[in-house]
Structures are given as C-alpha cells and as structure tokens.
C-alpha positions in Angstrom: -31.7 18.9 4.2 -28.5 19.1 1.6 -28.9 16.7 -1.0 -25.7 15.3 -0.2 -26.7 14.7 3.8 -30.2 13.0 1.8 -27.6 10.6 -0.4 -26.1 9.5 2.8 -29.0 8.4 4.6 -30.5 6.8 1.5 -27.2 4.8 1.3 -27.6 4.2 5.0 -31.2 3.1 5.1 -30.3 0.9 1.9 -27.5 -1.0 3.8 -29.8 -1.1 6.7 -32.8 -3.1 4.8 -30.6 -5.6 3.7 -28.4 -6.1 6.8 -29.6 -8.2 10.0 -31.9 -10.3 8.4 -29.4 -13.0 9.8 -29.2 -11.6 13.2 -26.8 -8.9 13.0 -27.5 -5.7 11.7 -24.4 -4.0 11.9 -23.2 -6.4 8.8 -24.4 -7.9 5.3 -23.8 -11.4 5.1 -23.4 -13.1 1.7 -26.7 -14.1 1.6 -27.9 -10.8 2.2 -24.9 -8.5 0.3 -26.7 -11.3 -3.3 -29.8 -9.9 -2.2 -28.9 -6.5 -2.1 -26.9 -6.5 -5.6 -30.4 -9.3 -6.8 -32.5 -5.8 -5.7 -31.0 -2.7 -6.0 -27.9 -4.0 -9.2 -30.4 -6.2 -11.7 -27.7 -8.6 -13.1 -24.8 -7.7 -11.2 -25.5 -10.4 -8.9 -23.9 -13.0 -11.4 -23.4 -16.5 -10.5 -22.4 -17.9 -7.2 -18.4 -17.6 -8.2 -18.8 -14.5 -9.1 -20.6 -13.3 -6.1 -17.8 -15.2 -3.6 -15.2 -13.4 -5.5 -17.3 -10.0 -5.5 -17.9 -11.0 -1.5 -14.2 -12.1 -1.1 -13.1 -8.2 -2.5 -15.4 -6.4 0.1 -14.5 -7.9 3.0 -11.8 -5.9 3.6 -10.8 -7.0 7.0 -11.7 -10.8 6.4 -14.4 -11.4 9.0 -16.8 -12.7 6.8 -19.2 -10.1 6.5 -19.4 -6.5 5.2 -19.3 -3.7 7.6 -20.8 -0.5 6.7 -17.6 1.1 5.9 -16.9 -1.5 3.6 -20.6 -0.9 2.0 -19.4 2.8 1.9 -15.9 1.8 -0.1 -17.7 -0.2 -2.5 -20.4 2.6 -3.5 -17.7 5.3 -3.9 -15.7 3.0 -5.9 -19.0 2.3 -8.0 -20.3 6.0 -8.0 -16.4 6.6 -9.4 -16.7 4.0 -12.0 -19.8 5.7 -13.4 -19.1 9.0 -13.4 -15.3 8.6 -14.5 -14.8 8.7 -17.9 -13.0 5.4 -19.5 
C-alpha cells in the first residue's frame, strides 16, 4: 500500500474511533471531537470556551456536529501549520 493511501485510512479509522459513540457514526459530536483532541492533541483540548470556539470553527455547515470532511479540513489545515514555516 502507498504510504499516502496508509495516512488516509489512519486518518479515517482515527475519526471513526471517536465518532458514533453518541449514535451516529457518520459525525463527532462535541463531546466526542474534546475526546478526540483529550487523546490524540495532549493539551489542545483547552477549556470548555475554547473547545466551543474550536467546535464553533469546524462546523462548517452549522449542524452541530463535524462531518468527515470537515475532520479532513481541519487536519490539512493542521498538517499545513506544522510543516509551514512561520
């Protein structure tokens, strides 16, 4: 398998193990996106402003919940902001 196919299923799978724990596992709920960042982003979590805010900023459509594309949108922008230099 290409390493890049690899990277996409490991970004898959990763969305998938946090999503559906509240029923629908097409979607992260808040609960479950402050999990996510709690596990996989040690301190990035932040406080529960912050994580309405960071919550507020992925849900690009407004539904309440974070679809897999939006998942997608926010690790580019991440990978991006790491590799990019300031």
């Amino acid at each position: 398998m290409a390493m890049l196919e690899e990277q996409l299923k490991v970004l898959k799978k990763t969305f998938d193990k946090y999503a559906g724990k509240d029923g629908d596992k097409d979607s992260l709920s808040k609960a479950e996106l402050a999990d996510l960042l709690r596990e996989e982003f040690p301190g990035m979590a932040g406080d529960k402003q912050q994580l309405d805010a960071f919550f507020t900023g992925l849900d690009g459509d407004k539904d309440g919940k974070v679809s897999f594309p939006e998942f997608v949108q926010f690790a580019a922008t991440l990978m991006l902001m790491l590799v990019s230099p300031m």
